[in-house]
N, C-alpha and C positions, 0 to 999 in steps of 0.2 A: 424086391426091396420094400419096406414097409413104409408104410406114409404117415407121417407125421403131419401132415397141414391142420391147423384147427385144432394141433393138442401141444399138450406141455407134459414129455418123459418124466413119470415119475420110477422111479429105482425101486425094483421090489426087493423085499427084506432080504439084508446082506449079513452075511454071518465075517467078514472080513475086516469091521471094525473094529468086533470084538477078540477077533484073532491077534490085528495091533495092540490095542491094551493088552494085551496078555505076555506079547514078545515085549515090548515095550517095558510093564512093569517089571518083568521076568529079569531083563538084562537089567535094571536100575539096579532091583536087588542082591544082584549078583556081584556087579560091581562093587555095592556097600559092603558087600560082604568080602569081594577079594581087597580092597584097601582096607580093612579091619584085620587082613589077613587069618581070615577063613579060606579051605582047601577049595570049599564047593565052589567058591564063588567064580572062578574060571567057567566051571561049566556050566552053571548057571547062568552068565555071560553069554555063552554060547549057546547053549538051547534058547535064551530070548530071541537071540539075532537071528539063527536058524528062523525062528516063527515069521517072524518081523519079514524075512526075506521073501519065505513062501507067501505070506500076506500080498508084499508088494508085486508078487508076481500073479498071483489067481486075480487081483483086485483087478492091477492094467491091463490083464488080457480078457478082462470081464467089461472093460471102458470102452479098449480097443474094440472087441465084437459088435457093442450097442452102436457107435459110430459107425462101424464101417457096414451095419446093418442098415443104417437109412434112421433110428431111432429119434436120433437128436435133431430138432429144428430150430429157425434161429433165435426164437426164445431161449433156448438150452444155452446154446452160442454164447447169447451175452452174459448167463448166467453165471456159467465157465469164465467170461474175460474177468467182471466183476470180480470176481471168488479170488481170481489170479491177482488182478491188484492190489487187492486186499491183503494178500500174501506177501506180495511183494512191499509195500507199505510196512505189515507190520517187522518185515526184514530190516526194511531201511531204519526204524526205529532201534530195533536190536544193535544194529552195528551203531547205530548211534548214543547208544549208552557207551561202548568204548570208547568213542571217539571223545565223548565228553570226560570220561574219566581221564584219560591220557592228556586232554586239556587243563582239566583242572589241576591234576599234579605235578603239570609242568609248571603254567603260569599264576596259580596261588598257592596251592600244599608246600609247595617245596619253598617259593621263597618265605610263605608264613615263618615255615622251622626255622629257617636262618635269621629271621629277623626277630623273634620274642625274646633273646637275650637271655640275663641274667639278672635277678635281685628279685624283690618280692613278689611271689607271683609267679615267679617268670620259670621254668624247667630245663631251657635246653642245654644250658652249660651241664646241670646234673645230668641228662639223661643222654645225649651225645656233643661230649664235647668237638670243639672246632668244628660242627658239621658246618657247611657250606652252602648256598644257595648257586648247585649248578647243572647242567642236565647234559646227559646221563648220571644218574647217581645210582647208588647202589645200597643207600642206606646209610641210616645214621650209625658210627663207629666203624663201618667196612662191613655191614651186615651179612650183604651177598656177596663177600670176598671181591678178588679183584678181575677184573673182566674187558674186554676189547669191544666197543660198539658194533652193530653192526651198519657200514656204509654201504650206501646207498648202487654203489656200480658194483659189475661184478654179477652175480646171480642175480641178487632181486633186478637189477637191469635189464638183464636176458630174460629172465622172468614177465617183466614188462612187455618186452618185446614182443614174447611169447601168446601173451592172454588180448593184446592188441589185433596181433594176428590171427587170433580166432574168430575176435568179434567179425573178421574181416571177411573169414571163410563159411560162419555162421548167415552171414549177410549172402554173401555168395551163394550159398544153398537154398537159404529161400526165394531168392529170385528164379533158382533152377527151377522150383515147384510151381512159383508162380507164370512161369512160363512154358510150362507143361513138358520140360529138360529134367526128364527122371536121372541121367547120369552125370550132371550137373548138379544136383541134391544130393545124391551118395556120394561121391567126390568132396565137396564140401561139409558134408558132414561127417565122413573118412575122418578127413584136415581136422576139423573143430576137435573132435575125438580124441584125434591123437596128439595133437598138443596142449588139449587141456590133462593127460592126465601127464606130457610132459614137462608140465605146468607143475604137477604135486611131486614127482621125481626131483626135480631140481628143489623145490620147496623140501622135501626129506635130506637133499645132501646139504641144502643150509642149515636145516637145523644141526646134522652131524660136525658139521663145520666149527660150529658156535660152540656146541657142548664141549667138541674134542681142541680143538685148538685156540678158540678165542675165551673160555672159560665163562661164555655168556648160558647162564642157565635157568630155568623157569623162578630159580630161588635166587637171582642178581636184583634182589632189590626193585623196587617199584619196577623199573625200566626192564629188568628180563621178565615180569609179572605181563607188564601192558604190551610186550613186543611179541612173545609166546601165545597170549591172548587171544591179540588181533591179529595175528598172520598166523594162526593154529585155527582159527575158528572160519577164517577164510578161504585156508586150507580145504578145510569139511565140505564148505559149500563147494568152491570147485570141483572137489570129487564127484559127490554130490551129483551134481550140475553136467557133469561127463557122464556117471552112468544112467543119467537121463536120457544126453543126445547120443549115448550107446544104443538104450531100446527106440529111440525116434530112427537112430542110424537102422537099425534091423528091420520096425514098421517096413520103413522106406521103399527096402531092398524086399520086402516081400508084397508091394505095387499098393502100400496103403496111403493116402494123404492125394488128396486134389486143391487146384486152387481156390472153389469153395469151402472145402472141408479139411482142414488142418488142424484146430485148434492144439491138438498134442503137438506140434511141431512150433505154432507159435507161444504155446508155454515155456519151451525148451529153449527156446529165443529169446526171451524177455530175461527169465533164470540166469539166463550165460550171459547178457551184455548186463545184467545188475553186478555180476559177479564182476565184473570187468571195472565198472567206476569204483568200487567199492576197491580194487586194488589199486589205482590212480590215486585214490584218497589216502590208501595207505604207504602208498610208494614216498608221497610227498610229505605226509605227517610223522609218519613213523621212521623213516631211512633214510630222508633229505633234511629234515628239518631237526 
C-alpha cells in the first residue's frame, strides 16, 4: 500500500472530464434537436448518454482504485467532505428556487390576478374573465382544462413511508461498517437499494394515474407546471441517488470501505437522507397543503 503521510494526492491528467462534456453536450443537442422534431435527435440522445455512462464508469473505478490503494490521506478526506457540502448546498438552493416559486404563486400571483379588477388600467375582466383567487387552479379561462388534485394519501403516503424507511436502513448499514459487520452493510444497503428505486416505481404509477385518470398534466395550469416540476425533478435525484448506493452496494460486496476509509459510502449517505427531507418538504407543501 502506498504512503501518503506528508503529501497531498494530486490527480494526474484525466482524460474523463472531457469525455463528460462531450456526452453531456452530445445528449443536450440531441435532445433540442429531437423536440424541434429532428429524426437524429433520438440518437444523438443516446450516443450522449452512452458516453456519459462509460465516463461515470472508468472515472469511479479510477477513484475507487486511488482509495483502496492507500492514495488518499486525510487532507484528501476533508477535501472530498468539503467538495460534498458544497454539493449539497448548492442542491438545497436548487430545490429552493421551486419551492419559492410554488410559494409565490400560491400566496401572491394568484391572488394578485383576482384582485386587479376591471376599469382603467386594470386587464383581468378583458383577459380572463371570472378568474378567481383559488388554489389549485388551472389557469385563467380553464387554460389547463379540467383536472382532479392530487391528495396527499394513497401513493405519495406509501411513498413516504417508503423513503423514511430507507433513511432508516441507510443508517442501519453504516453502523454495520462502522462496526466492522460487513453483512450488516450489504443488507442494509440491499434495503436502501431496493426501496429507493421502489420509491420511483410507485412515483412512475402516480404519474400514470394523474395523466390517465385524473386528467392532471404537465400543461394543468401553474399547478400541473409546479407539481410535475418538483416531484419529477426529485424523482431524478432518487434514482440518481440508488444508482449511487447500487455501486457502494457492489464496492461493499467486493470487501471495499473500512471504518476509517469510507468516504464513497458516506457521500452516498448524505445524497440519500438530502433526498429524503427534500420529500417531507414536498409531501407537506405540495400534496398536504
Amino acid at each position: 500500500m502506498m504512503s501518503t503521510q506528508g503529501a497531498y494526492y494530486i490527480p494526474h491528467k484525466a482524460t474523463w472530464p472531457i469525455a463528460a462534456t462531450i456526452g453531456l453536450m452530445t445528449s443536450l443537442a440531441g435532445f433540442a434537436n429531437y423536440l424541434n422534431g429532428n429524426a437524429a435527435g433520438s440518437t444523438f440522445m443516446l450516443v450522449g448518454l452512452s458516453i456519459f455512462i462509460i465516463m461515470i464508469g472508468g472515472w469511479f473505478t479510477l477513484q475507487a482504485t486511488e482509495s483502496e490503494t492507500g492514495m488518499y490521506n486525510k487532507g484528501v478526506g476533508i477535501s472530498y467532505r468539503m467538495a460534498m457540502m458544497w454539493f449539497i448546498f448548492s442542491e438545497i438552493m436548487f430545490f429552493a428556487v421551486f419551492f419559492g416559486t410554488l410559494w409565490y404563486t400560491r400566496n401572491l400571483s394568484v391572488d394578485w390576478l383576482a384582485s386587479i379588477g376591471d376599469g382603467p388600467g386594470r386587464s383581468s375582466g378583458m383577459l380572463w374573465p371570472s378568474f378567481e383567487s383559488v388554489w389549485p387552479t388551472n389557469g385563467p379561462g380553464d387554460i389547463g382544462g379540467e383536472f382532479e388534485p392530487m391528495g396527499a394519501f394513497g401513493l405519495p403516503l406509501l411513498n413516504t413511508l417508503i423513503l423514511l424507511t430507507s433513511g432508516v436502513t441507510c443508517t442501519w448499514a453504516h453502523h454495520g461498517l462502522i462496526e466492522k459487520n460487513r453483512s450488516q452493510l450489504i443488507k442494509g444497503l440491499a434495503a436502501t437499494v431496493t426501496l429507493g428505486f421502489l420509491f420511483v416505481a410507485f412515483q412512475a404509477l402516480e404519474y400514470q394515474e394523474a395523466y390517465h385518470e385524473m386528467g392532471l398534466t404537465l400543461g394543468s395550469g401553474i399547478y400541473g407546471s409546479t407539481f410535475f416540476m418538483l416531484t419529477g425533478f426529485h424523482g431524478f435525484h432518487v434514482c440518481v441517488g440508488a444508482i449511487i448506493l447500487t455501486v457502494v452496494l457492489f464496492r461493499s460486496s467486493k470487501g471495499h470501505f473500512t471504518p476509517e476509509n469510507h468516504f464513497a459510502f458516506e457521500a452516498a449517505a448524505w445524497y440519500w437522507h438530502f433526498v429524503d427531507v427534500v420529500w417531507l418538504g414536498l409531501f407537506i407543501f405540495v400534496y398536504m397543503m
